[in-house]
C-alpha positions, 0 to 999 in steps of 0.5 A: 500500500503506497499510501503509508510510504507518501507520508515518509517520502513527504516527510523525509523525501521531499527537497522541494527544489526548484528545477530552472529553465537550464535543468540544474536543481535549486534547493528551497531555503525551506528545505535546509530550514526544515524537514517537518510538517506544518496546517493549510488550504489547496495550493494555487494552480494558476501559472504565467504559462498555460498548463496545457503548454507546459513540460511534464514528464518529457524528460525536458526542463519547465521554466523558472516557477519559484514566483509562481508556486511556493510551499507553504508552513501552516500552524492553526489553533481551533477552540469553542471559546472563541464563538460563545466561550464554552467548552464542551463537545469539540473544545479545542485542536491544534495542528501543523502543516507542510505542503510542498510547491507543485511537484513541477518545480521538482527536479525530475528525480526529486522522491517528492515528484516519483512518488506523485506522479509514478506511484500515485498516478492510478488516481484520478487526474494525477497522472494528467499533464493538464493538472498539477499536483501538490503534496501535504502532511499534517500532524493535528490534535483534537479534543471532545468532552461531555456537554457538562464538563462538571459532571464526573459520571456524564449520561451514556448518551452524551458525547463522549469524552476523547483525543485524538492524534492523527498524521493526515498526508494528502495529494492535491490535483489541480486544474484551473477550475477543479480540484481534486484532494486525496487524503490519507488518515493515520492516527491514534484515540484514547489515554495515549494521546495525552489530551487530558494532560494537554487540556488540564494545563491549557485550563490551568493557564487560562484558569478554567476549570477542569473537565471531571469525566476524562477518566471515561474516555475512549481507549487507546485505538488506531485510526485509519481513513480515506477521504476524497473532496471535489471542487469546481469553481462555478463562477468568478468575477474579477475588477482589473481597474480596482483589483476587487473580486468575487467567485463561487465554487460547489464541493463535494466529498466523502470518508471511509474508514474508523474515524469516518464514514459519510459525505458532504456537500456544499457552496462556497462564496469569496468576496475580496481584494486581490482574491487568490486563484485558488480554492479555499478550504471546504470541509472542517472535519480537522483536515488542513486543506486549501489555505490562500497560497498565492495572491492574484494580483496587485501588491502585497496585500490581499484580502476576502471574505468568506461563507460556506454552507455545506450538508453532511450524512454520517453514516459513523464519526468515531468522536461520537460513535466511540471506540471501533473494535471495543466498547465504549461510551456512545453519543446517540447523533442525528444521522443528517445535520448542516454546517455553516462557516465564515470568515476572513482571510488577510495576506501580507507578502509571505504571511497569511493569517485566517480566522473561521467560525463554524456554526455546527447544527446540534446533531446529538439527540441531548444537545441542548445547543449547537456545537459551534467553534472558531479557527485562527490560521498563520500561514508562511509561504517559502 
């Protein structure tokens, strides 16, 4: 199974060189920097040239594109106090991401570039020279508790309480109105991921209480999921005199697996100054996909506004459900709920920083109020 040995060649593989218009290799400041992960959004696929003119897998070298594709480090925080300063349900999560410059840029031998484009290629569009793909790997963290956090001994069907660590990697396939991401889901639930500990001294910090019930939550498990989003821009309008603009993009998408099974799907609208050709993020289900990664025209500053609204069906979703292969506590859910997000997004030369609010329908039979929470996100581009 090649999708394990994507996230170590990501990991370890990638020298995110650049490859120039005479074929020598330039290695990215960010390779030396780092080998590590980092959160994010997909990456733009627009390009000064035409991608259907462009040189793939010919043997023969594409031009200079250090200005035209870049990775891109992402660090976000999510946390239920944000929005109405409670902490039940999902309380809080944190995560790092790495995506890598388009897989073109690479040098031809580059592990990155084998590994997506030779061993990856049986997915859809990766192989197409029309597409360009880009690589992912996320290490996210994600924190449940009951609704009544005083409560040492909550109901059976409350949402249980629970954390979760989870290496996500992802290949981006991107065109100049379509999108489509694979994702790969390897992680851990239960005692050993340390999300008691981690809690107890975030509240501690910031003098909260403590949440009593940890001692029931779900046991040490591994978590193992695939996941697959669409997107298409249906429509974009652009000003080229006053650099505002505005676009309409439809996702759709769907999991397999022990953390989640079920599908989605939904509109996104963007509203902004110097709007970036690319695709924002379209599922919050503690994935880092698309960030803004490049702006599309003029200076060093660009920003937009955001909203998205998105219906989802659960067929099983492990933070509610419980444990796979053992018992355990059990959320007693709807099988069909909405999920509403804004936000606004702000880029300064290499930074970007996001802030989201998602508005989640209940979708616990006993939940007396819906489970909303907000996300800042710093994104630095190399």
């Amino acid at each position: 199974m090649k999708w394990p040995l994507f996230a170590v060649a990501i990991l370890f593989g990638c020298r995110s060189a650049v490859v120039t218009g005479d074929g020598s290799a330039i290695p990215s400041d960010a390779t030396t920097a780092m080998q590590s992960s980092g959160p994010t959004a997909a990456p733009n696929a627009s390009s000064p040239t035409s991608s259907t003119s462009r040189p793939l897998r010919t043997g023969q070298a594409p031009p200079d594109r250090r200005s035209d594709s870049v990775g891109t480090l992402t660090f976000q925080f999510e946390n239920d106090t944000f929005s109405n300063n409670s902490d039940n349900n999902f309380t809080a999560g944190f995560g790092f991401a790495w995506t890598t410059a388009a897989v073109d840029t690479m040098a031809e031998d580059d592990w990155c570039r084998v590994l997506i484009e030779k061993d990856l290629s049986f997915l859809p569009t990766v192989s197409d020279p029309a597409w360009r793909q880009f690589g992912q790997l996320a290490l996210d963290m994600e924190m449940y508790t009951a609704q009544d956090t005083s409560d040492p001994d909550p109901p059976p069907d409350s949402h249980p309480y629970s954390g979760i660590i989870a290496l996500d990697s992802a290949v981006y396939s991107i065109s100049e109105r379509t999108v489509n991401a694979y994702f790969l889901r390897i992680g851990l639930v239960g005692p050993a991921t340390g999300a008691e500990d981690i809690q107890d001294a975030m509240h501690t910090g910031t003098g909260r209480p403590l949440a009593q019930a940890w001692h029931t939550q779900l046991s040490n498990e591994l978590i193992l999921n695939l996941f697959y989003t669409h997107q298409q821009r249906l429509e974009r309008w652009t000003s080229s005199e006053h650099g505002f603009g505005a676009d309409l993009t439809f996702n759709a998408g769907a999991g397999l697996g022990t953390y989640y099974i079920g599908a989605n799907t939904g509109l996104q609208a963007r509203l902004g100054f110097a709007l970036p050709d690319n695709f924002e993020r379209s599922f919050a289900l503690a994935l880092y996909e698309e960030v803004p990664r490049r702006r599309r025209q003029g200076g060093p500053f660009t920003f937009y506004l955001f909203a998205q609204a998105t219906g989802i069906g659960v067929a099983r979703y492990l933070p509610t459900d419980g444990n796979t292969w053992t018992s355990s506590r059990s959320g007693k859910r709807d099988d069909w709920y909405g999920l509403f997000n804004f936000g606004l997004m702000m880029g300064y030369g290499r930074f970007v920083l996001t802030y989201r609010t998602n508005l989640v329908g209940s979708y616990l039979q006993q939940q007396t109020n819906d489970d909303n929470f907000s996300a800042v996100t710093l994104s630095y581009e190399f």
